[in-house]
C-alpha positions in Angstrom: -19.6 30.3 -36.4 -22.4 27.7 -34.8 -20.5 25.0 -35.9 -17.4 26.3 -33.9 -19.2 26.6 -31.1 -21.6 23.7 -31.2 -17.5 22.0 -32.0 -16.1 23.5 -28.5 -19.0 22.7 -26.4 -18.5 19.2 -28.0 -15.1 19.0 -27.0 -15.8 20.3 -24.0 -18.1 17.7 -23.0 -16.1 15.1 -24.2 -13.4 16.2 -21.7 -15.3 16.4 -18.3 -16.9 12.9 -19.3 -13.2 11.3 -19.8 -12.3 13.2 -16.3 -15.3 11.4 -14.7 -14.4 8.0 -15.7 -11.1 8.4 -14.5 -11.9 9.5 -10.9 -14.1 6.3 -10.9 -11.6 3.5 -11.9 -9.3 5.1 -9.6 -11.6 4.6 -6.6 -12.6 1.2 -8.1 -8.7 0.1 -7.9 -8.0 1.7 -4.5 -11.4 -0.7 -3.7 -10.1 -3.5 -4.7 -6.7 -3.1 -2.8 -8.3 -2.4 -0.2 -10.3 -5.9 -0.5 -6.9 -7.9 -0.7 -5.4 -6.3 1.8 -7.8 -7.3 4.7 -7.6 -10.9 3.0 -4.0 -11.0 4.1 -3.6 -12.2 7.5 -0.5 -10.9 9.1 -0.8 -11.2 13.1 -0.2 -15.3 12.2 2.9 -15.8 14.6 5.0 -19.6 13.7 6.8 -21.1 16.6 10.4 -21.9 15.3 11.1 -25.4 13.5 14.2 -27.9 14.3 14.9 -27.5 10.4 15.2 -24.0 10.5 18.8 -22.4 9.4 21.2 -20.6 11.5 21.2 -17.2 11.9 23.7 -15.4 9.9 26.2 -13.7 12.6 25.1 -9.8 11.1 21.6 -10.6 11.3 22.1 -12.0 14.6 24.1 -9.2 15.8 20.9 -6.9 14.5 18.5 -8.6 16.4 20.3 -8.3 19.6 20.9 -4.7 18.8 16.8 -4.2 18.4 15.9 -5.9 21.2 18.3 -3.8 23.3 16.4 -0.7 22.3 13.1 -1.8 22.8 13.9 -2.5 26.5 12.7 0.2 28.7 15.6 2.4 29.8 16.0 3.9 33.5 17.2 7.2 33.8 19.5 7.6 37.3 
């Protein structure tokens, strides 16, 4: 019977350390994201190049259709 229990609380143990380490190299991932994320610089704004290709018509049409929206509407 003591080597049941002495077994469980074994088991037991074994179980709430393996939860622990999990939790840990979780954080340690999101971490690490989180460290190449604010390497990325994405506000970098590239003025148009004479090489460039032509807009596709549909994409074109898209675009016109956004910017239409964004304009600030008056109501009469």
């Amino acid at each position: 019977m003591k080597k049941l229990i002495v077994l469980i609380v074994a088991l037991g143990c074994g179980y709430a350390l393996a939860d622990d380490l999990r939790v840990e190299s979780s954080s340690l991932n999101v971490k690490e994201r989180l460290e190449t994320i604010e390497l990325i610089n994405v506000t970098e704004e590239r003025a148009p190049v004479e090489t460039a290709a032509a807009l596709d018509a549909d994409l074109e049409a898209i675009l016109k259709e956004a910017a239409a929206l964004e304009e600030p509407q008056t109501v009469n």
